[in-house]
PDB file of N, H, CA, C and O in Angstrom:
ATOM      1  N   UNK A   1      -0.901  11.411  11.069  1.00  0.00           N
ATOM      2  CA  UNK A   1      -1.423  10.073  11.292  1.00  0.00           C
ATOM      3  C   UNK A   1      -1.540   9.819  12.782  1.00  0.00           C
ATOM      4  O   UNK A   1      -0.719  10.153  13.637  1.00  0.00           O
ATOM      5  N   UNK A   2      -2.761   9.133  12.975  1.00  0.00           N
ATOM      6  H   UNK A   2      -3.428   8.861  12.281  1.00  0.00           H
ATOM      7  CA  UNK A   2      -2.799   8.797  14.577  1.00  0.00           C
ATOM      8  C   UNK A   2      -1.338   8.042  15.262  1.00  0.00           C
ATOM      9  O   UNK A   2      -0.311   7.934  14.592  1.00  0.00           O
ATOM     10  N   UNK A   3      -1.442   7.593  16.583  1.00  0.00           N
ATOM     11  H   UNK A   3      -2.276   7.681  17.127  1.00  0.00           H
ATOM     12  CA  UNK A   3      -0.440   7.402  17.022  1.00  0.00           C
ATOM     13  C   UNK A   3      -0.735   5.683  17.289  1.00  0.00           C
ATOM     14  O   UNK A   3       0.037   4.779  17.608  1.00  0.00           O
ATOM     15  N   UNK A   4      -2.612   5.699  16.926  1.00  0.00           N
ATOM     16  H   UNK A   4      -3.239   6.434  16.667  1.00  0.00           H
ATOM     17  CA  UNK A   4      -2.985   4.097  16.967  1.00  0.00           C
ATOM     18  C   UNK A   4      -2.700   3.356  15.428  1.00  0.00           C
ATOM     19  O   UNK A   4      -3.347   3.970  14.580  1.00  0.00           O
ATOM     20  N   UNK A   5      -2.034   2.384  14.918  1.00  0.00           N
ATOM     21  H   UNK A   5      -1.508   1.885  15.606  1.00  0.00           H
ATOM     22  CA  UNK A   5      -1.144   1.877  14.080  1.00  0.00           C
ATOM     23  C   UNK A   5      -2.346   0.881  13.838  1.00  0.00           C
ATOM     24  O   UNK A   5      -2.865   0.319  14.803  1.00  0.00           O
ATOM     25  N   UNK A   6      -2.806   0.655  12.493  1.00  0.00           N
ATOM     26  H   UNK A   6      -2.385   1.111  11.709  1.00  0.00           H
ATOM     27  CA  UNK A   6      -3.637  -1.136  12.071  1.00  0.00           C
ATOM     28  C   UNK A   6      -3.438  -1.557  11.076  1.00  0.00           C
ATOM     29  O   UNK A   6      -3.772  -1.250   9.931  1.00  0.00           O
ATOM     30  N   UNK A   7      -2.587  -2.664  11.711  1.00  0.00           N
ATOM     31  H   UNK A   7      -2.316  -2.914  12.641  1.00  0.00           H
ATOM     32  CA  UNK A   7      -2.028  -3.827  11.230  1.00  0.00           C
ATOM     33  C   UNK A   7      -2.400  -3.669   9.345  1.00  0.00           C
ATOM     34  O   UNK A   7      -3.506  -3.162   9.160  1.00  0.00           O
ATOM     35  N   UNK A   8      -1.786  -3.959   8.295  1.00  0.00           N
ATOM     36  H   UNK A   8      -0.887  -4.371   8.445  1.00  0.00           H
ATOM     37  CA  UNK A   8      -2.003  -4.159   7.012  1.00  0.00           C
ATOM     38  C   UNK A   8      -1.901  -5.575   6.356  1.00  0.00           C
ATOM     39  O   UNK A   8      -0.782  -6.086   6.402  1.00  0.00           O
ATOM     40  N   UNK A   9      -2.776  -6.198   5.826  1.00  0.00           N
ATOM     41  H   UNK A   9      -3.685  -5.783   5.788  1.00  0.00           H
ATOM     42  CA  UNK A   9      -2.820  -7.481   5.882  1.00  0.00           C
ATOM     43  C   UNK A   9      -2.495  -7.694   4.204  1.00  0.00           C
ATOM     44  O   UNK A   9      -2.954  -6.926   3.359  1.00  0.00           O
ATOM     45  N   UNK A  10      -1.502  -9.036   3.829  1.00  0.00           N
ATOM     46  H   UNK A  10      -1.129  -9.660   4.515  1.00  0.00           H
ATOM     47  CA  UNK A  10      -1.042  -9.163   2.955  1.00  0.00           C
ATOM     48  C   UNK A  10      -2.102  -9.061   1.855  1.00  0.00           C
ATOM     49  O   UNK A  10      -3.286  -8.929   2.166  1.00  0.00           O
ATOM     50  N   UNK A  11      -1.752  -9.113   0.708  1.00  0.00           N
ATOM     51  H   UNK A  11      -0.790  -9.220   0.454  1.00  0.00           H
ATOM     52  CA  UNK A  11      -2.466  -9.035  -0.675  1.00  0.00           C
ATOM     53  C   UNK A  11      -3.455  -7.806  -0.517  1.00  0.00           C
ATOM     54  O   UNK A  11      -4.491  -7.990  -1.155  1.00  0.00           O
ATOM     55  N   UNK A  12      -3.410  -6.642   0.143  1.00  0.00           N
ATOM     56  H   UNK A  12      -2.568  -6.493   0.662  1.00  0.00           H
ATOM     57  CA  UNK A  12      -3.937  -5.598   0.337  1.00  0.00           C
ATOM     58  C   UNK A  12      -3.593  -4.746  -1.111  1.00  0.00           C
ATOM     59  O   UNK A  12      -2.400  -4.625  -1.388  1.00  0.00           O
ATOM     60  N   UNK A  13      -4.727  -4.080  -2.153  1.00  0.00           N
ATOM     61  H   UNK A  13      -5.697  -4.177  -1.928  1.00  0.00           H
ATOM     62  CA  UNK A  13      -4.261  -3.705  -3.094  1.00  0.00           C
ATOM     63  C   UNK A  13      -3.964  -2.102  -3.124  1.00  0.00           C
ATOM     64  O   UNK A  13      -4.754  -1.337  -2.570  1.00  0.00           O
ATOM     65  N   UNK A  14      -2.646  -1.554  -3.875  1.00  0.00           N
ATOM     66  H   UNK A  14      -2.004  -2.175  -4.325  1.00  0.00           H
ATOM     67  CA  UNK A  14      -2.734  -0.452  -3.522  1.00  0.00           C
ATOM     68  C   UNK A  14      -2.407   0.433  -4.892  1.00  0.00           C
ATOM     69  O   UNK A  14      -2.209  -0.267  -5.885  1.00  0.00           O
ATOM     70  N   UNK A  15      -2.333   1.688  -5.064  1.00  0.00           N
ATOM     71  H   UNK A  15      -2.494   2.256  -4.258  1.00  0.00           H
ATOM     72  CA  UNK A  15      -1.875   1.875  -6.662  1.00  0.00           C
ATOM     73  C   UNK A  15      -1.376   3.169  -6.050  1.00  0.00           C
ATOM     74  O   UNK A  15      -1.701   3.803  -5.046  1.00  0.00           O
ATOM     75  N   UNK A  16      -0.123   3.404  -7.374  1.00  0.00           N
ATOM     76  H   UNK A  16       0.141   2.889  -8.190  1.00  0.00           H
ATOM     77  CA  UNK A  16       0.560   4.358  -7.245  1.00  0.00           C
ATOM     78  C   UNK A  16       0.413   4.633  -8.932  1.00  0.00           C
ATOM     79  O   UNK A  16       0.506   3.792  -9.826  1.00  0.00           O
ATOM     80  N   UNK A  17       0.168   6.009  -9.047  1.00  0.00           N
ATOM     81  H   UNK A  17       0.093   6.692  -8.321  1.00  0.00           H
ATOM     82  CA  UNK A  17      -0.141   6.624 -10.305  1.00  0.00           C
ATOM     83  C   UNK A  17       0.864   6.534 -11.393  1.00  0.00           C
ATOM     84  O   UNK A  17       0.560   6.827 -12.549  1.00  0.00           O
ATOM     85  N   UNK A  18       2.546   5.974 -10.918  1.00  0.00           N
ATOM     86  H   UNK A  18       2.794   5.737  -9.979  1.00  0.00           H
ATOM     87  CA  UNK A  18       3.534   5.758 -11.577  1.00  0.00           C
ATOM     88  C   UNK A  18       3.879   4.434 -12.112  1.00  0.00           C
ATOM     89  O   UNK A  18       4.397   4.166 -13.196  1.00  0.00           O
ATOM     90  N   UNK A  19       3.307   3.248 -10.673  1.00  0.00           N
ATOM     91  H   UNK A  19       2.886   3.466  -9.792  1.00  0.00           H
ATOM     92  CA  UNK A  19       3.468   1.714 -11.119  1.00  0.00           C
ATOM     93  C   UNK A  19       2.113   1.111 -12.254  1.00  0.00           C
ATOM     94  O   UNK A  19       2.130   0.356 -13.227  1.00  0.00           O
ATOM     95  N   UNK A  20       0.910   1.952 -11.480  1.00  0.00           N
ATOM     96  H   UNK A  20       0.897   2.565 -10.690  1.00  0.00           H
ATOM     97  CA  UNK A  20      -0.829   1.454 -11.606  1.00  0.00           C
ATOM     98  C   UNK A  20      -1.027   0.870 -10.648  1.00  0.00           C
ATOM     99  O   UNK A  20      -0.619   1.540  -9.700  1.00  0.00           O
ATOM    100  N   UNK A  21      -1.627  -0.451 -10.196  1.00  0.00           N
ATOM    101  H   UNK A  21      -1.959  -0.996 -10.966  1.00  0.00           H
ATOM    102  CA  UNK A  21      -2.048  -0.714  -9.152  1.00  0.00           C
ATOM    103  C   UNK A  21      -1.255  -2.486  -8.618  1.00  0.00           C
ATOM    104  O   UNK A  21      -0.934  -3.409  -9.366  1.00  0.00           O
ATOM    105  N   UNK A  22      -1.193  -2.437  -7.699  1.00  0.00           N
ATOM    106  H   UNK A  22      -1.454  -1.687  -7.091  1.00  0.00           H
ATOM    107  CA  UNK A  22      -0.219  -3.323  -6.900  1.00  0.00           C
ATOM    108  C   UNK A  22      -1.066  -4.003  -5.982  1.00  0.00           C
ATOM    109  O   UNK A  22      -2.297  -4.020  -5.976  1.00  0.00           O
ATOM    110  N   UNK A  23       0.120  -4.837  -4.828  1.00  0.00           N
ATOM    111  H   UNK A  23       1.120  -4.824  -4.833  1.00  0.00           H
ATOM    112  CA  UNK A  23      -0.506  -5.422  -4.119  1.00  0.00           C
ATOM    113  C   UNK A  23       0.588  -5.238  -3.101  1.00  0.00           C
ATOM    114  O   UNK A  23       1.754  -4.882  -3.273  1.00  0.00           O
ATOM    115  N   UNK A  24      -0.037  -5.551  -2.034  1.00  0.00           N
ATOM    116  H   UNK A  24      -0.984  -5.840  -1.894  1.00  0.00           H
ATOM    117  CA  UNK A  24       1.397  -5.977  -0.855  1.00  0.00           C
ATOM    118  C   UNK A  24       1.539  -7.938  -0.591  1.00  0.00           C
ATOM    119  O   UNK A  24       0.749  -8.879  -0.506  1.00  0.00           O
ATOM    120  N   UNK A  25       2.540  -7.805  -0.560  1.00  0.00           N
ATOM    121  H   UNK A  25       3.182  -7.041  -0.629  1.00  0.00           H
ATOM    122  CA  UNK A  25       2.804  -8.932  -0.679  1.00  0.00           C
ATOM    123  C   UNK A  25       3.381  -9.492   0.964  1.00  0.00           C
ATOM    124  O   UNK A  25       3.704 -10.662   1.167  1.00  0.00           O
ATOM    125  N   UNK A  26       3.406  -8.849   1.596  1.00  0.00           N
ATOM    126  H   UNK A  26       3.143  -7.898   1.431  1.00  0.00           H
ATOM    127  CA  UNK A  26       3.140  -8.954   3.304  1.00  0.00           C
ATOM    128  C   UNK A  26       2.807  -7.751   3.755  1.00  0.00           C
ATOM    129  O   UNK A  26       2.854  -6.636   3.235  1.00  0.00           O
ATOM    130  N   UNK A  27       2.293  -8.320   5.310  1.00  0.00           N
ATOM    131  H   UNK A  27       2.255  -9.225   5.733  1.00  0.00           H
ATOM    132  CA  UNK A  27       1.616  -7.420   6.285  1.00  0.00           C
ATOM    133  C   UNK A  27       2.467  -6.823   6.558  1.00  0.00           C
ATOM    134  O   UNK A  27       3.659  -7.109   6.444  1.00  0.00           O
ATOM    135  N   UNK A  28       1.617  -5.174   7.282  1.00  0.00           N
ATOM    136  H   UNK A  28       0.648  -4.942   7.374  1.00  0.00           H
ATOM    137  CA  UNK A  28       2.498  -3.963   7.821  1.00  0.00           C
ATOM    138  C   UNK A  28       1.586  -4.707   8.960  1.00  0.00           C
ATOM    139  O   UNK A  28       0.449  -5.162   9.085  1.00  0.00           O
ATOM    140  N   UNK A  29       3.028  -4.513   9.860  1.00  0.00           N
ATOM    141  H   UNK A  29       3.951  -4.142   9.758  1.00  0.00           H
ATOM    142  CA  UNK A  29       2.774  -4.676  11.358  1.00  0.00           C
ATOM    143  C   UNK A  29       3.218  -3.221  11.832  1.00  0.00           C
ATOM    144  O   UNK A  29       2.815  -2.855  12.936  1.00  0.00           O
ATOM    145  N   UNK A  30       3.913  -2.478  11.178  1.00  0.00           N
ATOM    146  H   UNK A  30       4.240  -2.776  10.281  1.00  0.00           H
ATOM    147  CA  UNK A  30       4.858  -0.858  11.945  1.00  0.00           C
ATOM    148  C   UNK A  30       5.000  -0.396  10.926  1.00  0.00           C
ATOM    149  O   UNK A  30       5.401  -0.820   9.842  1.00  0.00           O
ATOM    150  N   UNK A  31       4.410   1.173  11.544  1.00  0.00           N
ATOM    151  H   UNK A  31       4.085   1.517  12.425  1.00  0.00           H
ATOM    152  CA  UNK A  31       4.968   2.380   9.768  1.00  0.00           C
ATOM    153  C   UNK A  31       6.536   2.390   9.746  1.00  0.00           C
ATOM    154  O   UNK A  31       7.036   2.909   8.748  1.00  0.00           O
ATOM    155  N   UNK A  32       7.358   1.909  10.669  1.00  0.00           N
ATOM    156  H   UNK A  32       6.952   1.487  11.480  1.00  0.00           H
ATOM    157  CA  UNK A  32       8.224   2.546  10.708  1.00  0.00           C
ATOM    158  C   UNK A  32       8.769   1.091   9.526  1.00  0.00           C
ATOM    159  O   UNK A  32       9.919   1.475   9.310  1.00  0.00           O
ATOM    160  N   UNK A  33       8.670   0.155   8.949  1.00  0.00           N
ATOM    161  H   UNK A  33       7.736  -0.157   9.124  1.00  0.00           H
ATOM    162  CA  UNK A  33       9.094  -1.522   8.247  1.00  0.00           C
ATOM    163  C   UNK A  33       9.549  -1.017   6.938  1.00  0.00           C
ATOM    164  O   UNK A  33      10.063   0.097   7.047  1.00  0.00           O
ATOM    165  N   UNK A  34       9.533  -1.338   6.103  1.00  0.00           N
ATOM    166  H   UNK A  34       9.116  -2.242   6.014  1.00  0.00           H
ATOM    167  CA  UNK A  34       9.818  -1.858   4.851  1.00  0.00           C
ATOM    168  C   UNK A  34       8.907  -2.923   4.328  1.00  0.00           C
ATOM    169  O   UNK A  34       9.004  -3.916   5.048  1.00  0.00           O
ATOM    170  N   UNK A  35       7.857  -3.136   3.114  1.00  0.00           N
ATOM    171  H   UNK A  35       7.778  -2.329   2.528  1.00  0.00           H
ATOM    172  CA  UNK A  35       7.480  -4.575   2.869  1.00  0.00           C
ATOM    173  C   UNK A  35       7.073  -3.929   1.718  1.00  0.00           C
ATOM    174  O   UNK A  35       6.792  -2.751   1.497  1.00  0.00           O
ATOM    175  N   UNK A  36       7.105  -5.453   0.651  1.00  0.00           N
ATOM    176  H   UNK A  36       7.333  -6.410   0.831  1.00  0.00           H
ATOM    177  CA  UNK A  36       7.257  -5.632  -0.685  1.00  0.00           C
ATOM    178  C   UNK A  36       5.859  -5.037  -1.087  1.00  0.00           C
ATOM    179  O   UNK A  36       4.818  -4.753  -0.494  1.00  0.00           O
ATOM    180  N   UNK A  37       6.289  -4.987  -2.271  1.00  0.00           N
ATOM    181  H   UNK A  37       7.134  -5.218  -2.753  1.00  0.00           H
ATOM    182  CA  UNK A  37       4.476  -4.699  -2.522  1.00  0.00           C
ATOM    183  C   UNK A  37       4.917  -4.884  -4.341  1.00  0.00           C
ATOM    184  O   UNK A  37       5.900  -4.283  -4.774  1.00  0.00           O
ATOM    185  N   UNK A  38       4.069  -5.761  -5.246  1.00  0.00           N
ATOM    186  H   UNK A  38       3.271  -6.249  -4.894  1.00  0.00           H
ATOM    187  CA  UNK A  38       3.994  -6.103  -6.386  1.00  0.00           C
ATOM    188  C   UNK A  38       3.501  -5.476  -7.210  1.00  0.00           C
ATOM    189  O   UNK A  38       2.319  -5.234  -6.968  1.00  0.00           O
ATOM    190  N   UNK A  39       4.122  -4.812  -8.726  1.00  0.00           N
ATOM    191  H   UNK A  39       5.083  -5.009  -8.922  1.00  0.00           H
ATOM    192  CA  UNK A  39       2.824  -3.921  -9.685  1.00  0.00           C
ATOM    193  C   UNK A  39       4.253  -4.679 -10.521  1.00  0.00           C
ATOM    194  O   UNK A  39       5.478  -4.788 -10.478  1.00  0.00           O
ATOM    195  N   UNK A  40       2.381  -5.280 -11.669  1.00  0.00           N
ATOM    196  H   UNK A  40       1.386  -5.192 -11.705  1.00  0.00           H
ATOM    197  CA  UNK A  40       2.999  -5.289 -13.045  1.00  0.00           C
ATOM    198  C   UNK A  40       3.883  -6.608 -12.850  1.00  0.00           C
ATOM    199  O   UNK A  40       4.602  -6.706 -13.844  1.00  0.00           O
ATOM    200  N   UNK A  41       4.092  -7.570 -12.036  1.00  0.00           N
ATOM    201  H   UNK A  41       3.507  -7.490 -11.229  1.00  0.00           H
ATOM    202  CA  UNK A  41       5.037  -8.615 -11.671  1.00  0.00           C
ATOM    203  C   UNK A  41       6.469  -7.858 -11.241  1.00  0.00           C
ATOM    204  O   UNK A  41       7.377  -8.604 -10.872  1.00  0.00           O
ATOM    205  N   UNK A  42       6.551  -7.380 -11.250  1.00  0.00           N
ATOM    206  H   UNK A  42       5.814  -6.775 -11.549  1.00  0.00           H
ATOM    207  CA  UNK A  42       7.997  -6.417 -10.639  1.00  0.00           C
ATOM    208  C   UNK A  42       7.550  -6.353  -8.977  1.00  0.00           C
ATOM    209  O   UNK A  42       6.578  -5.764  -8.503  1.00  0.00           O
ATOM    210  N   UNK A  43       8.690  -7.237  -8.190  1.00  0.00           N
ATOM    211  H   UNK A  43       9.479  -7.715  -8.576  1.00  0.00           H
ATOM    212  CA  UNK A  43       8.672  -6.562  -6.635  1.00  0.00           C
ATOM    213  C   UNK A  43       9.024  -5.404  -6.260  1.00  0.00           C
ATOM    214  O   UNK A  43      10.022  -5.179  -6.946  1.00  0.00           O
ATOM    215  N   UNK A  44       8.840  -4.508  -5.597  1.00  0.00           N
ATOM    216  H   UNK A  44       8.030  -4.690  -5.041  1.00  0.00           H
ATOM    217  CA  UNK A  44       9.826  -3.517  -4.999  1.00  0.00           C
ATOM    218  C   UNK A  44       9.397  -3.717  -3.461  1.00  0.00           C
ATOM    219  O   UNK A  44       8.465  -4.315  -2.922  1.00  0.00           O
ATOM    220  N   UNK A  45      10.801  -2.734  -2.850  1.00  0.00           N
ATOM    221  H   UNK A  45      11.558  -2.249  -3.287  1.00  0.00           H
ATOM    222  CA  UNK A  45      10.544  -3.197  -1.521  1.00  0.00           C
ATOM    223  C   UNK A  45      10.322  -1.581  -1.197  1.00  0.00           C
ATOM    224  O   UNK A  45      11.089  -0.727  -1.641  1.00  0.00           O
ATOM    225  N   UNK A  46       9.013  -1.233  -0.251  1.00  0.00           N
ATOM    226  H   UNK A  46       8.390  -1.927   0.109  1.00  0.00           H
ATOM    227  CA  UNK A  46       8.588   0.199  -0.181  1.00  0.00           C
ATOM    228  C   UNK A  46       8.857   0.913   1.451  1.00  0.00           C
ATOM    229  O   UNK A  46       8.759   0.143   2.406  1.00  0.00           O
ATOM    230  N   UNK A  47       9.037   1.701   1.592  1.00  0.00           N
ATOM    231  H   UNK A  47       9.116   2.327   0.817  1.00  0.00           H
ATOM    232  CA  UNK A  47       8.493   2.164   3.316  1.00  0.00           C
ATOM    233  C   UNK A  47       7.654   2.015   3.492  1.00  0.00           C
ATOM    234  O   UNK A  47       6.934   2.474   2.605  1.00  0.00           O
ATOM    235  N   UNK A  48       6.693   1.146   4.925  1.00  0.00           N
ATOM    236  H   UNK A  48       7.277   0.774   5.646  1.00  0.00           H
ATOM    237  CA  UNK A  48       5.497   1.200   5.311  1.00  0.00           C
ATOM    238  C   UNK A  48       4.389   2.833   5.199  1.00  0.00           C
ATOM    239  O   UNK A  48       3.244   3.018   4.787  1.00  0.00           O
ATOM    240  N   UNK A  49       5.285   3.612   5.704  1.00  0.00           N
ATOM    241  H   UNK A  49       6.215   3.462   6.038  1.00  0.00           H
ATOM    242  CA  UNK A  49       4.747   5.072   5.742  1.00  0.00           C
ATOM    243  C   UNK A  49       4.088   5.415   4.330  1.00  0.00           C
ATOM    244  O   UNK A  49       2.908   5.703   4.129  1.00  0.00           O
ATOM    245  N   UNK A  50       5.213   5.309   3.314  1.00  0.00           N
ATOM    246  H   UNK A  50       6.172   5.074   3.477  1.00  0.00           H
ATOM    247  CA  UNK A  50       4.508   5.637   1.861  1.00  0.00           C
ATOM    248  C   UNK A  50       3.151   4.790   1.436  1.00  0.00           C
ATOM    249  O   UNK A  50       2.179   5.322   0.900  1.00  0.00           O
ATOM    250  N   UNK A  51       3.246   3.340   1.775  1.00  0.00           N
ATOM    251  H   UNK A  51       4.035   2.907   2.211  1.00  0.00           H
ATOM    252  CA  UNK A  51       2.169   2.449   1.550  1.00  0.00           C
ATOM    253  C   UNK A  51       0.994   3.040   2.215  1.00  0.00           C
ATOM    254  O   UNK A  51      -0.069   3.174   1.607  1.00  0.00           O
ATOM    255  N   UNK A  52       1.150   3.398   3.442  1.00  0.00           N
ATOM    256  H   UNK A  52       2.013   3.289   3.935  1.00  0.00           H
ATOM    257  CA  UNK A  52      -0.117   3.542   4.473  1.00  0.00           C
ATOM    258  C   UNK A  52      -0.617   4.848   3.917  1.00  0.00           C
ATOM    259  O   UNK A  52      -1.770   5.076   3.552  1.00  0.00           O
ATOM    260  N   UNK A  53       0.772   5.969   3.898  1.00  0.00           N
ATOM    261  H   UNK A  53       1.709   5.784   4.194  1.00  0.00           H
ATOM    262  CA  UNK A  53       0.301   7.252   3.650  1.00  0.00           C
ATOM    263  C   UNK A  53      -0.325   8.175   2.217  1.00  0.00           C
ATOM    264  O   UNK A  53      -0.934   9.243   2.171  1.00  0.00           O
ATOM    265  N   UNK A  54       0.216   7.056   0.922  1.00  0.00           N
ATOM    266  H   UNK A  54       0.711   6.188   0.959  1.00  0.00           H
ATOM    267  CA  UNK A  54       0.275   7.492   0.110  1.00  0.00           C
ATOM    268  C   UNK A  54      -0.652   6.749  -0.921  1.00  0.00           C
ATOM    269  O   UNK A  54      -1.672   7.109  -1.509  1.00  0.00           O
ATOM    270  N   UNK A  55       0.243   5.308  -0.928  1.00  0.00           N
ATOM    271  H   UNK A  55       1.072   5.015  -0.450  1.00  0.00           H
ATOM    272  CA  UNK A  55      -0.558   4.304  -1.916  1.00  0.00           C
ATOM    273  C   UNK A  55      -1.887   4.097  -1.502  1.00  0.00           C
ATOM    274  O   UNK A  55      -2.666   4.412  -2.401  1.00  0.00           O
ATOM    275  N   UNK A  56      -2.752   3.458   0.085  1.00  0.00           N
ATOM    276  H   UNK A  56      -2.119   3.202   0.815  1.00  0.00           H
ATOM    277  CA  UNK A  56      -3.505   2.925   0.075  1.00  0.00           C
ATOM    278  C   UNK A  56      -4.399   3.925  -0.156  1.00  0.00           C
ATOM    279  O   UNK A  56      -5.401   3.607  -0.796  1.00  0.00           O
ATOM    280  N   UNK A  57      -4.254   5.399   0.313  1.00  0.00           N
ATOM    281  H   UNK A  57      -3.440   5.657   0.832  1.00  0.00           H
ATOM    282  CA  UNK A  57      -5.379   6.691  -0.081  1.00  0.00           C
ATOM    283  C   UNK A  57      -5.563   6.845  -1.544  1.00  0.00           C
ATOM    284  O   UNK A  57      -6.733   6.872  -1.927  1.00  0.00           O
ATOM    285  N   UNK A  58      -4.489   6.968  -2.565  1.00  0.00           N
ATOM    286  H   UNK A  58      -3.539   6.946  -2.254  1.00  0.00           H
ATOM    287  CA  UNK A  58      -4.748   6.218  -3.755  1.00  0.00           C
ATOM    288  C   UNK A  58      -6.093   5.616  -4.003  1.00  0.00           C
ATOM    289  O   UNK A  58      -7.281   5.925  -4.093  1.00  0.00           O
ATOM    290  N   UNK A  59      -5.459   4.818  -4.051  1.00  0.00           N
ATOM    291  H   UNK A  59      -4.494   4.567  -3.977  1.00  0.00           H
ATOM    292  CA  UNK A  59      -6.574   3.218  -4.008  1.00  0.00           C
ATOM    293  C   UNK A  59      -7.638   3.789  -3.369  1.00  0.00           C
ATOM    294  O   UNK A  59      -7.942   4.827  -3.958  1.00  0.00           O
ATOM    295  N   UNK A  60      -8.136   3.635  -2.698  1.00  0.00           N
ATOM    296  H   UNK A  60      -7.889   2.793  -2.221  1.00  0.00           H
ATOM    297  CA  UNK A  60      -9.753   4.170  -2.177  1.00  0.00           C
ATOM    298  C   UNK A  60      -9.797   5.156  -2.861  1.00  0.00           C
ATOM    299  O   UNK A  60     -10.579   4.919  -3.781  1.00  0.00           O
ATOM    300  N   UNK A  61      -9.372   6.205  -2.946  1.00  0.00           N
ATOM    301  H   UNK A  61      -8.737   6.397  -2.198  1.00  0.00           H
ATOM    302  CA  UNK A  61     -10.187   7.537  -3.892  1.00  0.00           C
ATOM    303  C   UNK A  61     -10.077   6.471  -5.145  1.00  0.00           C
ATOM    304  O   UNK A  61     -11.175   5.924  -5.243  1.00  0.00           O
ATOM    305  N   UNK A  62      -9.262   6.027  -6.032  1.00  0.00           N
ATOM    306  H   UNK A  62      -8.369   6.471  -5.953  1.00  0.00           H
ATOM    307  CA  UNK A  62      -9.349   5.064  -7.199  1.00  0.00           C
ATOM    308  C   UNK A  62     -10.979   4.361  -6.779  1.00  0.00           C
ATOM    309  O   UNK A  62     -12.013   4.976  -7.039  1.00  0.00           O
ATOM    310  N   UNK A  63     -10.977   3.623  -6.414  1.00  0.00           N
ATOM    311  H   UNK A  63     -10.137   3.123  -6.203  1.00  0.00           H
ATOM    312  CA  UNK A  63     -12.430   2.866  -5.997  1.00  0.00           C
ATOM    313  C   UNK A  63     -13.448   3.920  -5.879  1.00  0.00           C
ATOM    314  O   UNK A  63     -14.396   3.821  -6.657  1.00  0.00           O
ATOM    315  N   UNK A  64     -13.440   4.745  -5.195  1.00  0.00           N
ATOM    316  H   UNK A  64     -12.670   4.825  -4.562  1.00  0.00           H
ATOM    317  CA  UNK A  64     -14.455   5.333  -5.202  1.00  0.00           C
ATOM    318  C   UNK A  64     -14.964   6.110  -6.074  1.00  0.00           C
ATOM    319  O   UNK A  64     -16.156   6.416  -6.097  1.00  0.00           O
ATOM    320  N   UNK A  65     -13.935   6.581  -7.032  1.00  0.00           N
ATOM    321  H   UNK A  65     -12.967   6.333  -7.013  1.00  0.00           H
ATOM    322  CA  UNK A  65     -14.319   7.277  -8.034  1.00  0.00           C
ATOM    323  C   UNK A  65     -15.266   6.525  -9.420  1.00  0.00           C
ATOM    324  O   UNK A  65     -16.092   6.966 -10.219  1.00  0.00           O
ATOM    325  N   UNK A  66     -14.561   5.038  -9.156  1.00  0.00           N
ATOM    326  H   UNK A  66     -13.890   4.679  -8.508  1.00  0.00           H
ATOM    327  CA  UNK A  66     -15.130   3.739 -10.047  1.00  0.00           C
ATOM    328  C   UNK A  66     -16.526   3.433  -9.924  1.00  0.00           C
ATOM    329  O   UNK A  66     -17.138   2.852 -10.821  1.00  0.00           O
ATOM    330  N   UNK A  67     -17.015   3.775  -8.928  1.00  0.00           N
ATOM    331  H   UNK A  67     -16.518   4.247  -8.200  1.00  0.00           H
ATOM    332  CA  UNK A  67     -18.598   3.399  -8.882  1.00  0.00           C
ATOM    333  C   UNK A  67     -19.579   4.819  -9.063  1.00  0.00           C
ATOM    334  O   UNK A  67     -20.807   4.726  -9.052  1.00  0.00           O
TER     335      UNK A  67
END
């Protein structure tokens, strides 16, 4: 991952192939944070890194495969 960081803005949707698809429920300001992210009404609280690195690539290949 670059070393330039952008910002993640709340209600950003993301899916993980284990929850289905979620949301964040606050902004990533730093990979290095912690912030909630919602699937299914269940909170969990995630590492920024996994969100940025894992869930949101998810999600776009998900979308893109949809159209």
């Amino acid at each position: 991952m670059s070393e330039e960081f952008k910002v993640i803005q709340p209600t950003t949707t993301v899916y993980c192939k284990e929850r289905g698809e979620g949301w964040t429920l606050t902004g990533i300001t730093s990979i290095d944070e912690h912030t909630s992210v919602m699937f299914d009404g269940v909170r969990y609280t995630l590492p920024a890194r996994e969100i940025v690195e894992v869930l949101l690539p998810q999600q776009l290949e998900r979308e893109k495969n949809q159209q």
